[in-house]
C-alpha positions as CSV (number, residue, x, y, z in Angstrom):
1,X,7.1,30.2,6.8
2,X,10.6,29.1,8.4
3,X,9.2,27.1,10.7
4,X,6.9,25.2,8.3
5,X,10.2,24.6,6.1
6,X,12.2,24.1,9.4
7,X,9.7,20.9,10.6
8,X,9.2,19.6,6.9
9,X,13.0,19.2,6.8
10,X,13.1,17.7,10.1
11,X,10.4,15.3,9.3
12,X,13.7,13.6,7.1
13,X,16.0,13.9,9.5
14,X,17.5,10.4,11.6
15,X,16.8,8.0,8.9
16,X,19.2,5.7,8.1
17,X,21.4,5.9,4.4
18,X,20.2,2.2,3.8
19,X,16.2,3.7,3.7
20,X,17.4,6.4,1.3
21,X,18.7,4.5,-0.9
22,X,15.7,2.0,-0.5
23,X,13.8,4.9,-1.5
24,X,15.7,6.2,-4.3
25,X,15.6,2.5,-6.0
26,X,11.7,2.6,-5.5
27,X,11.6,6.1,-7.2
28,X,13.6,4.5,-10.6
29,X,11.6,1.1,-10.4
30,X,8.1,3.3,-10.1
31,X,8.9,5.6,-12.0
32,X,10.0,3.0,-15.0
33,X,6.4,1.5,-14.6
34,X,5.2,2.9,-17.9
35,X,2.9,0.0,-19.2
36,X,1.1,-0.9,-16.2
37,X,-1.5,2.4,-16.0
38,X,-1.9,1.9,-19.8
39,X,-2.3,-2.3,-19.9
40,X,-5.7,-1.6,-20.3
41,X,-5.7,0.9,-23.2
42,X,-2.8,-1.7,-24.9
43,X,-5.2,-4.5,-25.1
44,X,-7.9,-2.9,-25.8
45,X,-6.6,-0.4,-28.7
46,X,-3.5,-2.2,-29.7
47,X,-4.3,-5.9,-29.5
48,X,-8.0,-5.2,-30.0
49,X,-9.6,-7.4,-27.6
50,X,-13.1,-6.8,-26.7
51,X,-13.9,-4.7,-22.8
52,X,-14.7,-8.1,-21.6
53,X,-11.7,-9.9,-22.7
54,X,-9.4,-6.9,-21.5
55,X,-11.7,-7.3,-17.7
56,X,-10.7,-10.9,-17.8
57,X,-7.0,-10.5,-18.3
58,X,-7.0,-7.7,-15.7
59,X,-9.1,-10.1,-13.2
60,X,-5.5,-12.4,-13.7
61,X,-3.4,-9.5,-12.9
62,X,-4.9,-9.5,-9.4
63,X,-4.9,-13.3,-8.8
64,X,-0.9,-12.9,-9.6
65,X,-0.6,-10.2,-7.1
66,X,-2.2,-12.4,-4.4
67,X,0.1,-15.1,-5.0
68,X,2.9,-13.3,-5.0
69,X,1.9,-11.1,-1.9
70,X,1.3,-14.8,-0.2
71,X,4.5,-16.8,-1.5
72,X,6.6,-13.4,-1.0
73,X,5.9,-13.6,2.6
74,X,6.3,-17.2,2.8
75,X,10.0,-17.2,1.5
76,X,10.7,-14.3,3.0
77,X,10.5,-16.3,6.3
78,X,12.2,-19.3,4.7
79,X,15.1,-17.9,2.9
80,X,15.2,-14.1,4.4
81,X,14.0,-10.6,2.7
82,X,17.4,-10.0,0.7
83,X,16.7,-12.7,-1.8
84,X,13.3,-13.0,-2.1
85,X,13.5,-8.9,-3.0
86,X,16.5,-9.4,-5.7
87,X,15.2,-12.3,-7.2
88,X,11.8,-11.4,-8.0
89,X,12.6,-8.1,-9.5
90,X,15.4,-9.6,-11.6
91,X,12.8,-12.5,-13.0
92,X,10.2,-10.1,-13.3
93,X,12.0,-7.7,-15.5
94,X,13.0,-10.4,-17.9
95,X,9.0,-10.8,-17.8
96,X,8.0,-8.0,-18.0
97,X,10.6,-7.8,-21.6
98,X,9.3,-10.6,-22.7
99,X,5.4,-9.2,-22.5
100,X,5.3,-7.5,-25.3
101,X,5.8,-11.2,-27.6
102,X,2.7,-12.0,-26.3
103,X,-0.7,-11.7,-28.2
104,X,-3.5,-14.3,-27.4
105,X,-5.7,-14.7,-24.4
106,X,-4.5,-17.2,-22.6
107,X,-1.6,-16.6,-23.5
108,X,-1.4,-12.7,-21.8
109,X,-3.9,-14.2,-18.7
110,X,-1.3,-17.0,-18.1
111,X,2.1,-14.5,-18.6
112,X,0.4,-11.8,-16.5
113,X,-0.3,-14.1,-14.1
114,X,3.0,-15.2,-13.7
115,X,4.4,-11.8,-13.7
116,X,2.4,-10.8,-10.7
117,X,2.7,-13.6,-8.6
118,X,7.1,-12.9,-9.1
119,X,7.2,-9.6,-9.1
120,X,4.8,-9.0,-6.3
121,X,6.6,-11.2,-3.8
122,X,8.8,-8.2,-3.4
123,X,6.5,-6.0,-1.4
124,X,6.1,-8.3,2.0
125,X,9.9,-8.6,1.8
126,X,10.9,-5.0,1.3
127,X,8.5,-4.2,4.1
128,X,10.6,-6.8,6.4
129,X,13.4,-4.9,5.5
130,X,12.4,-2.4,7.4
131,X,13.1,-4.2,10.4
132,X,16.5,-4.5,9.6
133,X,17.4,-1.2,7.7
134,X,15.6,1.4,10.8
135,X,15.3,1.7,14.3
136,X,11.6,0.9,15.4
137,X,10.7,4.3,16.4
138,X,11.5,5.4,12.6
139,X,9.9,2.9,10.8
140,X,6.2,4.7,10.2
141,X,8.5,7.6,8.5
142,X,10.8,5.4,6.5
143,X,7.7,3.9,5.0
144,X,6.3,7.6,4.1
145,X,9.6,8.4,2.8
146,X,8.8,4.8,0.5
147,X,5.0,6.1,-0.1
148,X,6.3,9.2,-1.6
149,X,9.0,7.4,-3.5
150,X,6.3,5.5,-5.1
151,X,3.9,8.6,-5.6
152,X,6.9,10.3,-7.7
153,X,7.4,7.8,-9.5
154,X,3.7,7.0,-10.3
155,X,3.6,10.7,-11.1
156,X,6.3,11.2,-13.6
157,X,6.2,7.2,-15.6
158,X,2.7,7.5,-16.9
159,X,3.5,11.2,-18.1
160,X,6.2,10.4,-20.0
161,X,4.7,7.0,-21.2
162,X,1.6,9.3,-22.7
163,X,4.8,10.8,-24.7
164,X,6.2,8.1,-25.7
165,X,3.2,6.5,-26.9
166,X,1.8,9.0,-28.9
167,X,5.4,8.9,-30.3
168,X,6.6,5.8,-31.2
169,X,3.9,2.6,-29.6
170,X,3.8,0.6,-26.8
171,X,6.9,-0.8,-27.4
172,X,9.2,0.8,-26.0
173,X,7.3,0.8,-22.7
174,X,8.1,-2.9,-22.1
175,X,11.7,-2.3,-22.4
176,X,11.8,0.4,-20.2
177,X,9.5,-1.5,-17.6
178,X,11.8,-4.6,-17.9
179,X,15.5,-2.6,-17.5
180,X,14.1,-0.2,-14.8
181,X,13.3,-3.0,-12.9
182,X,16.6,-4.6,-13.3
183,X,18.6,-1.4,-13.2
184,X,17.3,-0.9,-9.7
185,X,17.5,-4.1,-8.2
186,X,21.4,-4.5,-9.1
187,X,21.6,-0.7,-7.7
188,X,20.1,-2.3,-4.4
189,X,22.7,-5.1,-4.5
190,X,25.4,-2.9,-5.0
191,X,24.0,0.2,-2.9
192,X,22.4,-1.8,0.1
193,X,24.0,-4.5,1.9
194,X,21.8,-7.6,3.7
195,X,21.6,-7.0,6.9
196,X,20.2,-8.8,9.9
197,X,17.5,-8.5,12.0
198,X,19.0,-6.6,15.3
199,X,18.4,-8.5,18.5
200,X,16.2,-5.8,19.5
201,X,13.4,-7.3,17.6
202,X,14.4,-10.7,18.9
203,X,13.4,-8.9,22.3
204,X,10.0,-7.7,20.8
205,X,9.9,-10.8,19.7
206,X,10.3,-12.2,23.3
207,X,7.8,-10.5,24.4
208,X,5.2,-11.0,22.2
209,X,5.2,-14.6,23.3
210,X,5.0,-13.5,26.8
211,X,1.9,-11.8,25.7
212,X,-0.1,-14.5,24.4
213,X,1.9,-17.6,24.3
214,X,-1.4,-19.2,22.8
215,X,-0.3,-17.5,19.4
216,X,1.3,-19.8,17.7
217,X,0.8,-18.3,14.0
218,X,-0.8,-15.2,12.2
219,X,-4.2,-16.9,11.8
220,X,-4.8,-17.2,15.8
221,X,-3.9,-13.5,16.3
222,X,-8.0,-12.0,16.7
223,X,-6.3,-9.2,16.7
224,X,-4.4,-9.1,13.6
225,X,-7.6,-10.5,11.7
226,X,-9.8,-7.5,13.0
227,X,-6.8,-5.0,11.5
228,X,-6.7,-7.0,8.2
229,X,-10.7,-7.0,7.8
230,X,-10.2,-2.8,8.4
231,X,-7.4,-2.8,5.7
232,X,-9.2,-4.7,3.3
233,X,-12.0,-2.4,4.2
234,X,-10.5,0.4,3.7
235,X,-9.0,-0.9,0.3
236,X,-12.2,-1.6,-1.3
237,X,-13.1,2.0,-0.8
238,X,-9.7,3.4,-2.0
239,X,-9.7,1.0,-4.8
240,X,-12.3,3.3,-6.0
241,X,-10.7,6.3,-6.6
242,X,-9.2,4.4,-10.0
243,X,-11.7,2.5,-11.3
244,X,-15.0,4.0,-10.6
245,X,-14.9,7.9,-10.1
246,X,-13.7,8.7,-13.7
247,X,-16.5,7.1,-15.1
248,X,-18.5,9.1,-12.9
249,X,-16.6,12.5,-13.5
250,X,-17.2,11.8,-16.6
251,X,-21.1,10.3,-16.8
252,X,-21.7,12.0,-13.7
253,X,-20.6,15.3,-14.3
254,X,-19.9,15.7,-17.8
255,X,-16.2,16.0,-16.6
256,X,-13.0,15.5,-19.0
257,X,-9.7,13.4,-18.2
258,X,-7.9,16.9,-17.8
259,X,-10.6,17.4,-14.7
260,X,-9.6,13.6,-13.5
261,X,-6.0,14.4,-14.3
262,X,-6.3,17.4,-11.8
263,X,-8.1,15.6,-9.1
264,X,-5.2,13.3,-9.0
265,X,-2.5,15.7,-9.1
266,X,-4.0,16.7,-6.2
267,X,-4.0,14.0,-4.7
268,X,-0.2,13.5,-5.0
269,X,0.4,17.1,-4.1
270,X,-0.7,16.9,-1.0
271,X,0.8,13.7,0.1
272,X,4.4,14.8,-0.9
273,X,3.6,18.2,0.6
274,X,2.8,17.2,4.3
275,X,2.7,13.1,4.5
276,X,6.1,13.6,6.2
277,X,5.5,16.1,8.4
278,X,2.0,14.6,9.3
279,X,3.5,11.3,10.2
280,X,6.3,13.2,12.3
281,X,3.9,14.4,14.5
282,X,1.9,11.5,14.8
283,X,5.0,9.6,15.9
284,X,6.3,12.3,17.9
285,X,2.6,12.0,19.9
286,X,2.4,8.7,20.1
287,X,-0.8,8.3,19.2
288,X,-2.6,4.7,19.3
289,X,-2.4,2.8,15.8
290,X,-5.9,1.7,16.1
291,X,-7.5,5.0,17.0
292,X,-5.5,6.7,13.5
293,X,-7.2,3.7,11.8
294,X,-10.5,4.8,13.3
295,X,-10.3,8.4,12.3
296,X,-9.0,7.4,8.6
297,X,-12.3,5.1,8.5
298,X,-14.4,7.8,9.2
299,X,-12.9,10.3,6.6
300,X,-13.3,7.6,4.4
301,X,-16.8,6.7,4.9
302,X,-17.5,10.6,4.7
303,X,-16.0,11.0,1.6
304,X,-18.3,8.4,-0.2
305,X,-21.0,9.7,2.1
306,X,-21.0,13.2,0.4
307,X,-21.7,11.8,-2.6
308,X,-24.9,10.1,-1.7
309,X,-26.4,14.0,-0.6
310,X,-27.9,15.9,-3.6
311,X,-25.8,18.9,-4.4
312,X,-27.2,19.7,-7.7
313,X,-26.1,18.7,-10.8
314,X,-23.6,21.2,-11.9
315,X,-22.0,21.3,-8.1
316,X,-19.1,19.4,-9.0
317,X,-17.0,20.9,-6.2
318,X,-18.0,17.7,-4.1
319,X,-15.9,15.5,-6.3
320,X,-12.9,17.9,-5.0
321,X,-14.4,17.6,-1.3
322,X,-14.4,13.6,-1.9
323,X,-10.9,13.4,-2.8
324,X,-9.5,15.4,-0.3
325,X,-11.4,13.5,2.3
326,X,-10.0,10.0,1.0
327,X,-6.2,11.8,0.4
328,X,-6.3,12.9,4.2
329,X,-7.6,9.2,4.9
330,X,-4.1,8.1,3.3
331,X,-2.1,10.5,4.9
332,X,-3.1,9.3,8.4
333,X,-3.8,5.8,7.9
334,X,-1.8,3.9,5.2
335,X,1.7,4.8,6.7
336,X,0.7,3.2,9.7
337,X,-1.0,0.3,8.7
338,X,2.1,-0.9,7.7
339,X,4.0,-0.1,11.4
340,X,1.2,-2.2,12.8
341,X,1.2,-5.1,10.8
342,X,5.5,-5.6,11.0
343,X,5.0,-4.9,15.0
344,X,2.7,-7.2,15.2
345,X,4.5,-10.1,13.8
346,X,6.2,-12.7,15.7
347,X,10.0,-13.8,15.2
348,X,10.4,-16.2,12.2
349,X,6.7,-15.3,11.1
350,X,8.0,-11.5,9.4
351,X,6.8,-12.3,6.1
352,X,3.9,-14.5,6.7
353,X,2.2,-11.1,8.5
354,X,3.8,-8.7,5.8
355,X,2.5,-11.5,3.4
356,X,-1.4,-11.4,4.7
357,X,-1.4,-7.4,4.7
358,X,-0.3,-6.8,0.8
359,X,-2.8,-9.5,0.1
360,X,-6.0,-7.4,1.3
361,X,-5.3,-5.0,-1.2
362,X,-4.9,-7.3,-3.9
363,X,-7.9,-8.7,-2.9
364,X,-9.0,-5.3,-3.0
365,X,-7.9,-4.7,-6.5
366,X,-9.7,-7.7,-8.0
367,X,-12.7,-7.1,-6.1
368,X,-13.6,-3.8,-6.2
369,X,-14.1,-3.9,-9.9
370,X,-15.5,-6.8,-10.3
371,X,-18.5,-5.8,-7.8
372,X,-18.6,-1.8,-8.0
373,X,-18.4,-1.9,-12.1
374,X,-21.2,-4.6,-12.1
375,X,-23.3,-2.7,-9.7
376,X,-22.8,0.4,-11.6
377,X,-23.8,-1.4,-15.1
378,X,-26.9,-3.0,-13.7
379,X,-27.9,-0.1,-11.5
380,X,-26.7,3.3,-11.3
381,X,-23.4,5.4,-9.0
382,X,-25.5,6.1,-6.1
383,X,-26.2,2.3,-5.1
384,X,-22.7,1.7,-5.3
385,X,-21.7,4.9,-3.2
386,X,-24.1,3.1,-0.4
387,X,-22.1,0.0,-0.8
388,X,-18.6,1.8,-0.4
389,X,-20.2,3.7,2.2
390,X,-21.3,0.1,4.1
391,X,-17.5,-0.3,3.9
392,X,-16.7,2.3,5.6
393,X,-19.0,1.8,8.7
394,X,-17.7,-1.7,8.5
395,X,-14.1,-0.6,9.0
396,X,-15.0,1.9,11.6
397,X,-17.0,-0.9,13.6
398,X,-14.0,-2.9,13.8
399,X,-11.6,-0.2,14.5
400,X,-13.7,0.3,17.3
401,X,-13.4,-3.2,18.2
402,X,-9.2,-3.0,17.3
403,X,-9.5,-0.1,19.7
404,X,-10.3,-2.0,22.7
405,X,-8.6,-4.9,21.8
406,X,-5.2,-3.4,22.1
407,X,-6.1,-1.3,25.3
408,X,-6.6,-4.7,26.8
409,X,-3.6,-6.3,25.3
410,X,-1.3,-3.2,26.1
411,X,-1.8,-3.6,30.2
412,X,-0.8,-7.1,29.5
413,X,2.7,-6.4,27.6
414,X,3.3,-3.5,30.1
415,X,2.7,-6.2,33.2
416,X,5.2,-8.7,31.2
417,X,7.7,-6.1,30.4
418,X,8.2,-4.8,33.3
419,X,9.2,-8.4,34.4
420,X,12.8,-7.5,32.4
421,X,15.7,-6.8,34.2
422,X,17.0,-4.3,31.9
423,X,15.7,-0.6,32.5
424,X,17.2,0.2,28.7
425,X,15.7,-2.5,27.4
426,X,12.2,-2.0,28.8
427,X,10.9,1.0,26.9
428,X,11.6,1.2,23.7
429,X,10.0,-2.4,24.0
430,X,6.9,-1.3,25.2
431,X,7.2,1.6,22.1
432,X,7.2,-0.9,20.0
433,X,5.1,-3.8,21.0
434,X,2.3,-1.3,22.5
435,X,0.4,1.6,21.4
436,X,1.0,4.7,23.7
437,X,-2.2,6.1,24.2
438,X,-1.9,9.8,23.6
């Protein structure tokens, strides 16, 4: 039991203040995100607008987030990742106030909108920051330590939202939304200093050119493309774990929200339990990027996959056996995917790469509704557990083809590399620009 304590504290160890404190500002802005997880329930119940009216609305919410996950990264190489981050949580939270004044259609798609494509410029810059605020080698674990940020704060807002709703309206919520979001922001400003890129990336950067100096920009990297077609792969079939499987714990299985509620708690359990340690000894290993993105795909194919077998009616164990599947899937993959992506990018381009990656799970976030809920209404669950389950063979064909891609690409880098003078200098570039077989 002492040495399970002694790695999980260990797993912290080595980052730097600035990531705590990154994290800590996550935690109060997440954990301030009260209205979000009941927008739904608010325009439905409170503002009485019909299932299809609320679907629309929502439909906006992702078309905001795309635009924001695509300007984000565009003026995060224009203008750097300190003000794009500030500003857009400062505007949004004065949005995000100012929601709750508006009450007609077009008038909630149109604000929505707005307040999406602001606030969500945020997330390719904060993950640029990571360049600047931790050594490469710690980066996958100063992300995790972000990811469980988020899941705590996602954990505790919508609980005490529930409260406060039952107690005094939807009111409140946008207040607490709109200041949180301030409130942390100005703690980042006074907290967390800018900081520039070190010119150790401008070496990474270097080399990268000396890799494939036909790479001018994101959209001729094949292999960039391949990992962005497994993310948003791999989103469509995450995406489903909050908008189609409580409908079918609950038509499926006769299941309550308390039995959803638990299935989630799980969920997060686990994460905050061993994410940290998990990604530790990943890094630790070395293990290749693309081969933990082939593994994830596979858990994540199996755990729609299970669902498609008949267990019986009354077996709703599989439901727990589904989500612990996709929750490993998490663990293993999403950490990383972000480590790839900001290794990936090219000096100057940053936040055009970070920009493309938060975008397939937006994309993810409109789609997956809009095309599993349809398919649902016109059919039935099972046809749309064959879909998510052509998903997953889709992301595990091009992991396989990711796979190879790099293996190629890495005896090129080490060739170019080991063209650099500098014996300090040469590997921790090829740890960063290369995946270490292991």
């Amino acid at each position: 039991m002492k040495t399970l304590y002694a790695n999980y504290i260990d797993s912290f160890k080595g980052l730097s203040r600035e990531i705590w404190l990154l994290a800590l500002v996550t935690f109060i802005n997440r954990a301030g995100t009260m209205i979000v997880p009941f927008l739904s329930k608010y325009l439905n119940e409170d503002l009485a607008f019909s299932k299809d009216d609320v679907a629309w609305i929502l439909v906006f919410f992702g078309i905001g987030s795309m635009i924001g996950s695509y300007l984000g990264g565009k003026l995060t190489d224009m203008i750097g990742y300190y003000p794009v981050m500030v500003r857009s949580m400062l505007v949004a939270g004065v949005l995000f106030i100012g929601l709750q004044w508006v009450t007609s259609f077009w008038g909630l798609c149109l604000m929505i909108l707005l307040i999406m494509s602001i606030a969500d410029m945020f997330r390719p810059a904060m993950f640029v920051s990571m360049k600047a605020y931790c050594k490469p080698e710690d980066r996958s674990r100063a992300i995790s330590l972000v990811r469980l940020a988020i899941n705590l704060g996602f954990a505790m807002g919508p609980f005490f939202a529930g409260w406060m709703i039952v107690n005094s309206g939807y009111t409140a919520l946008f207040w607490i939304d709109g200041l949180t979001a301030i409130a942390s922001i100005l703690m980042f400003m006074v907290l967390i200093k800018k900081k520039d890129i070190t010119s150790y990336d401008s070496e990474v950067s270097d080399a990268l050119e000396m890799k494939d100096p036909k790479i001018k920009t994101v959209y001729q990297d094949k292999l960039y493309l391949t990992f962005l077609g497994i993310t948003f792969c791999m989103g469509m079939i995450f995406m489903q774990m909050f908008f189609t499987m409580p409908l079918y714990h609950e038509q499926g299985y006769g299941l309550d929200a308390f039995y959803t509620g638990v299935l989630f708690f799980m969920n997060g359990l686990i994460i905050v339990a061993i994410e940290m340690p998990v990604v530790h000894w990943i890094e630790k290993r070395k293990f290749m990027y693309s081969k933990l993105f082939l593994f994830s795909s596979i858990l994540m194919f199996a755990s729609f996959a299970v669902l498609l077998l008949d267990w019986g009616s009354k077996f709703s164990e599989v439901l727990v056996l589904n989500m612990l599947l996709i929750t490993i899937a998490e663990i293993i993959a999403f950490p990383f995917t972000n480590t790839f992506a900001i290794r990936r990018a090219k000096k100057g381009n940053e936040g055009r790469y970070m920009g493309l990656y938060t975008m397939t799970f937006s994309a993810a976030h409109i789609l997956c509704p809009a095309i599993s809920l349809n398919l649902i209404y016109v059919t039935d669950f099972m046809t749309n557990w064959v879909l998510v389950s052509v998903f997953g063979l889709i992301a595990i064909l091009l992991s396989v083809l990711l796979v190879k891609g790099v293996k190629k690409e890495n005896e090129t880098i080490k060739k170019e590399l080991s063209k650099i003078p500098s014996a300090t200098v040469v590997e921790p570039v090829v740890a960063e620009l290369s995946e270490v077989e292991g």
